[in-house]
C-alpha positions as CSV (number, residue, x, y, z in Angstrom):
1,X,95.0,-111.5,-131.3
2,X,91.8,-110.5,-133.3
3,X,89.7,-113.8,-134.2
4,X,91.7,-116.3,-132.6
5,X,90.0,-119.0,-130.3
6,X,90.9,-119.6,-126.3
7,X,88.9,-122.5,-124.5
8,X,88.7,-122.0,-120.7
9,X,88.5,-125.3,-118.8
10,X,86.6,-125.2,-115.6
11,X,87.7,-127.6,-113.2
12,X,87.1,-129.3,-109.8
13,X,90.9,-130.8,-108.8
14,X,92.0,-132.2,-105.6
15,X,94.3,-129.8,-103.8
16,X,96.9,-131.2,-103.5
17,X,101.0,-130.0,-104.2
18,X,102.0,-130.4,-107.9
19,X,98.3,-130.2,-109.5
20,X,98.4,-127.1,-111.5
21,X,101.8,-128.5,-112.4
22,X,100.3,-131.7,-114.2
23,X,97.8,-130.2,-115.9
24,X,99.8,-127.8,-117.8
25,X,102.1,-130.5,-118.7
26,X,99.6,-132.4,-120.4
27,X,98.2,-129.2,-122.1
28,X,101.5,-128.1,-123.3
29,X,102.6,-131.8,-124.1
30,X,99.7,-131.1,-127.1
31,X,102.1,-128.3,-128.2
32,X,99.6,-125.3,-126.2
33,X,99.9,-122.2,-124.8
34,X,98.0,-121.3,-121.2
35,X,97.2,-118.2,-121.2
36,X,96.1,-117.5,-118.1
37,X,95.6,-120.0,-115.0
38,X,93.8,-118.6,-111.4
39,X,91.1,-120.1,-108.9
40,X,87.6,-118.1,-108.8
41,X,88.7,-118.4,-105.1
42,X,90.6,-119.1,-102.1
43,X,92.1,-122.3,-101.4
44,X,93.9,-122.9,-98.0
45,X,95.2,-126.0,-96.9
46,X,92.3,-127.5,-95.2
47,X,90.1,-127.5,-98.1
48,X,90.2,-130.7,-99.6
49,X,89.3,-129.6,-103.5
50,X,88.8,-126.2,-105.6
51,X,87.9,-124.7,-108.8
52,X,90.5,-124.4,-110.9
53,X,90.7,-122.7,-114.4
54,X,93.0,-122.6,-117.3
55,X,93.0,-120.5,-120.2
56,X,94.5,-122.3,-123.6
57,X,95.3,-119.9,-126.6
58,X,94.7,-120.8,-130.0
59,X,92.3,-123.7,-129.0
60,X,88.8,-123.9,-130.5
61,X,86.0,-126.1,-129.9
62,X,87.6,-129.2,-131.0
63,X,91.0,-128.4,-129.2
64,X,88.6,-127.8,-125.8
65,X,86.9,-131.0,-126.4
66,X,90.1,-133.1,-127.0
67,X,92.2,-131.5,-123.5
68,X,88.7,-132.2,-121.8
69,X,89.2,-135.8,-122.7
70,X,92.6,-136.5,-122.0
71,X,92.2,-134.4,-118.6
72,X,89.1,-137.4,-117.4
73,X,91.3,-139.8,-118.7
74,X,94.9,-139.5,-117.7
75,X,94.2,-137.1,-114.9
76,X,91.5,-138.5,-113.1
77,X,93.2,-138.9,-109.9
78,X,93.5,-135.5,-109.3
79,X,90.5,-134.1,-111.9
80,X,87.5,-134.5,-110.3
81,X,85.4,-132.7,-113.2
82,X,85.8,-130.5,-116.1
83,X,84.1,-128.5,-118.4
84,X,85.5,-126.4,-121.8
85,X,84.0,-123.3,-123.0
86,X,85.5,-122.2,-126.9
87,X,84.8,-118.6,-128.2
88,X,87.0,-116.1,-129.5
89,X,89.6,-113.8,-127.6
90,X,88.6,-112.5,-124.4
91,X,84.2,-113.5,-125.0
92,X,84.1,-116.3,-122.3
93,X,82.1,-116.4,-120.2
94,X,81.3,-119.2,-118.1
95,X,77.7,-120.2,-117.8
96,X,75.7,-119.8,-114.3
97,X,79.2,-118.4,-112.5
98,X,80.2,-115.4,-110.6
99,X,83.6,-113.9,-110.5
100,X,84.7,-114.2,-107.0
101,X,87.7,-111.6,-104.9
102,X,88.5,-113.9,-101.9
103,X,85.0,-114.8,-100.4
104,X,83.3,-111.8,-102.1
105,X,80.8,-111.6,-105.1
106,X,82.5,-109.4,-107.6
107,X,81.4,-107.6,-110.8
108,X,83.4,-106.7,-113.7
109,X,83.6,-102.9,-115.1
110,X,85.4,-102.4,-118.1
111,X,87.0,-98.7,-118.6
112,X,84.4,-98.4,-121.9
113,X,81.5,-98.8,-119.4
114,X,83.2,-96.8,-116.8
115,X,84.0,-94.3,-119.5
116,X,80.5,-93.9,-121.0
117,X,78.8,-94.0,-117.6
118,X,81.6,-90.9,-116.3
119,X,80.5,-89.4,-119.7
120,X,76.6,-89.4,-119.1
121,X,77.0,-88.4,-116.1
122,X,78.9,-84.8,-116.5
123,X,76.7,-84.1,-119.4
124,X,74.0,-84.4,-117.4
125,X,75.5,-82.3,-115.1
126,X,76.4,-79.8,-117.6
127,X,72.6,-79.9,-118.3
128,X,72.2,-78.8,-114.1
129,X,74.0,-76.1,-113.1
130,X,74.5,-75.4,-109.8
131,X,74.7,-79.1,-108.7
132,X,78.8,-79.3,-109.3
133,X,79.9,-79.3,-105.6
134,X,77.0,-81.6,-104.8
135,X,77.4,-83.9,-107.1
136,X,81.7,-84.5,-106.8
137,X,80.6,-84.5,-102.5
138,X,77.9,-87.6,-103.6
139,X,80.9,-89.4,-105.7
140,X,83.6,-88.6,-102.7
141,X,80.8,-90.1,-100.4
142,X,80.7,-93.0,-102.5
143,X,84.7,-93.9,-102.4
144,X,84.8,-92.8,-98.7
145,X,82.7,-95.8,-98.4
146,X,84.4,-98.2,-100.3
147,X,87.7,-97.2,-98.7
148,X,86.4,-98.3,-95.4
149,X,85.3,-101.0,-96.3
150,X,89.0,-102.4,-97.5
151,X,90.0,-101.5,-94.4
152,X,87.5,-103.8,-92.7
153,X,88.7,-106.5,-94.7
154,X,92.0,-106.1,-93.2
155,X,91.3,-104.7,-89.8
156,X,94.6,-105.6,-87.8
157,X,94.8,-104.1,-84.6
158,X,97.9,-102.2,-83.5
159,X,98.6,-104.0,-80.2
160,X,98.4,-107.5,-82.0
161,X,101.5,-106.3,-84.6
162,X,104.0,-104.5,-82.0
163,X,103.4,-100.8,-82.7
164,X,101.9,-98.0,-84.9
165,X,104.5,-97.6,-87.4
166,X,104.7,-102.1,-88.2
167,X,100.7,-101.5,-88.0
168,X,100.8,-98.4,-90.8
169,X,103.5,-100.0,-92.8
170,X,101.0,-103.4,-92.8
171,X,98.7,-101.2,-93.4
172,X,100.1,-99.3,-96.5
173,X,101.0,-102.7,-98.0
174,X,97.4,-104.0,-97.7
175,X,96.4,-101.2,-99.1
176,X,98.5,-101.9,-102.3
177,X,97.5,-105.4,-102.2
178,X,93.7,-105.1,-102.5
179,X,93.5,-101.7,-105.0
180,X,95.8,-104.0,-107.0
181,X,94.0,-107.0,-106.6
182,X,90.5,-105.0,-107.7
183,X,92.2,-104.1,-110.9
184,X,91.8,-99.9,-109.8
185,X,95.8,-99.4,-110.2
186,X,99.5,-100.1,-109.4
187,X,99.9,-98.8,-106.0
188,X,103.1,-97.8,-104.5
189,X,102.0,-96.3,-100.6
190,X,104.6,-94.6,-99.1
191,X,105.3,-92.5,-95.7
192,X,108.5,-90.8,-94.0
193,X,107.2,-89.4,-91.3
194,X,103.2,-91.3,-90.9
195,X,101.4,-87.4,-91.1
196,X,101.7,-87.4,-94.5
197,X,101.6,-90.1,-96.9
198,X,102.1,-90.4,-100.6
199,X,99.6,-92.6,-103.1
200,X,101.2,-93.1,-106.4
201,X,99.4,-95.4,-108.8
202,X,99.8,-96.5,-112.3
203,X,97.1,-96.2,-114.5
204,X,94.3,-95.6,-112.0
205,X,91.2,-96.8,-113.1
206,X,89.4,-93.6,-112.8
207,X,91.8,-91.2,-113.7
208,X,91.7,-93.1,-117.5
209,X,88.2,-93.1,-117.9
210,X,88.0,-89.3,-116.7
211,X,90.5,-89.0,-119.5
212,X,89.2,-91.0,-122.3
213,X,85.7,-89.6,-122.0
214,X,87.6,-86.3,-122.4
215,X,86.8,-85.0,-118.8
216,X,89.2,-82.4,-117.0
217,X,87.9,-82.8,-113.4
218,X,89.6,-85.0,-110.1
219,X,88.6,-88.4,-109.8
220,X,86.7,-88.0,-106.5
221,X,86.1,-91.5,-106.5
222,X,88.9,-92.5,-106.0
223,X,90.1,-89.4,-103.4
224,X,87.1,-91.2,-101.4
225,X,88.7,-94.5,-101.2
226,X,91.7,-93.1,-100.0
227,X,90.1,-90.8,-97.7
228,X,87.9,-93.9,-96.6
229,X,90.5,-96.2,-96.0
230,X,93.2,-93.9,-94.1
231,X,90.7,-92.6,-91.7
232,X,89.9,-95.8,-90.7
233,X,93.4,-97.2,-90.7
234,X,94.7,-94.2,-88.7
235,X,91.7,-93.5,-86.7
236,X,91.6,-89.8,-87.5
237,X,90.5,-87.5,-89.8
238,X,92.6,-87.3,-93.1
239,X,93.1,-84.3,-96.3
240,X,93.2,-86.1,-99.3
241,X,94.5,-84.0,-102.7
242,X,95.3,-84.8,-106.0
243,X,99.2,-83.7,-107.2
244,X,98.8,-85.4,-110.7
245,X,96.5,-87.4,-113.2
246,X,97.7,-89.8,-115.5
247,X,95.8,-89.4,-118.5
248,X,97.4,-92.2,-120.6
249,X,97.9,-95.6,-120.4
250,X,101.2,-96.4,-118.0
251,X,100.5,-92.8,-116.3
252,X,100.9,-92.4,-112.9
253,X,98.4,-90.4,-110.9
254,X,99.6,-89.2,-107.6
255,X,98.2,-88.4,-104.2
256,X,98.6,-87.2,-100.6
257,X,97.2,-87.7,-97.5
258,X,97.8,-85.6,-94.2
259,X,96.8,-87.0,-91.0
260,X,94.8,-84.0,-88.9
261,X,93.0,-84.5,-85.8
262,X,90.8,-87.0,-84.3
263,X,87.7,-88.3,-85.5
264,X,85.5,-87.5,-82.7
């Protein structure tokens, strides 16, 4: 795809059934491609309008300004404003706007900046010696506290879903839902028996960057945010170990969790 121009249309639309559905008629009436098409948030039914944006391949400047046109004009009834930004392959960036997961500000990490920052890290480390086993307890720390709170963004209660086992199995599917959803991994959650519980994900976010920055250690991070998110789904204390680490693209890493005793 190297050079070619997408234009991103940024959109207020009334919501309302069929929407998204006219608007990529008229684009690909103009013989276009959509790319991509998702809202910077959530829309339920009593919300009366929402963004909406549309990614169009092979469309420049020109292209942009033309769909912007013909959207105010022959869509106005359910367009309430749009704007184009043209630039070439993935480089847009909408001006004064925040990427958005459901109703919380989110920030984007590719794996080069995860990669380098894993990198300056461990050879600072290297540098330190001594400071190993403190330093992988600070990163645990860190997921254990993101894993708790995407349990808190879930928080079901056992009682209102008829039982532990519905409640775990909601829980494991969450769980799936939101690493997915962050862009971390392919989940698959799984449990015969709900002691012990295997994580298997597809090209976990940490596990590559470890890898690519040519790092041999467990992603602790990401032990944490299981670690974090079990305990506080299960209410007890957990054991989190690493079984495998993809190191390639389409790898899966894989993970177990055994339920122990109680958190008090």
């Amino acid at each position: 795809m190297s050079g070619e121009p997408f234009t991103l249309l940024d959109m207020v639309v009334r919501n309302k059934a069929g929407v998204a559905a006219r608007i990529s008629d008229l684009i690909a009436s103009r013989g276009l491609s959509i790319a991509n098409i998702t809202t910077p948030g959530i829309i339920t039914s009593d919300i009366k309008e929402g963004r909406l944006f549309i990614l169009v391949e092979k469309c420049d400047e020109a292209c942009g300004s033309s769909i912007e046109e013909s959207l105010k004009k022959e869509l106005g009834d359910i367009v309430l404003s749009v704007k184009h930004l043209s630039a070439l392959n993935a480089y847009v960036f909408p001006k004064s706007r925040v990427l958005m997961l459901a109703d919380m500000r989110a920030h984007i990490f590719t794996h080069g900046l995860l990669r380098e920052g894993f990198r300056e890290m461990y050879k600072q480390l290297a540098s330190t010696p001594g400071l190993e086993a403190h330093f992988h307890s600070l990163l645990r720390s860190f997921g254990r506290g993101i894993g708790r709170h995407l349990y808190e963004r879930w928080n079901v209660r056992i009682e209102d879903v008829g039982g532990f086992e519905e409640y775990v199995e909601r829980g494991l599917r969450f769980f799936e839902a939101i690493y997915s959803a962050l862009g971390l991994g392919v989940v698959k959650a799984s449990t015969e028996n709900y002691v012990n519980y295997l994580i298997e994900i597809i090209d976990n976010w940490e596990c590559l960057a470890l890898s690519e920055a040519g790092l041999a250690v467990n992603p602790q991070v990401t032990l944490g945010i299981i670690e974090g998110y079990f305990n506080s789904m299960l209410g007890r204390r957990v054991a989190v170990s690493t079984t495998r680490t993809g190191k390639a693209p389409g790898e899966t890493s894989v993970f177990t969790v055994e339920s122990l005793g109680s958190l008090a």
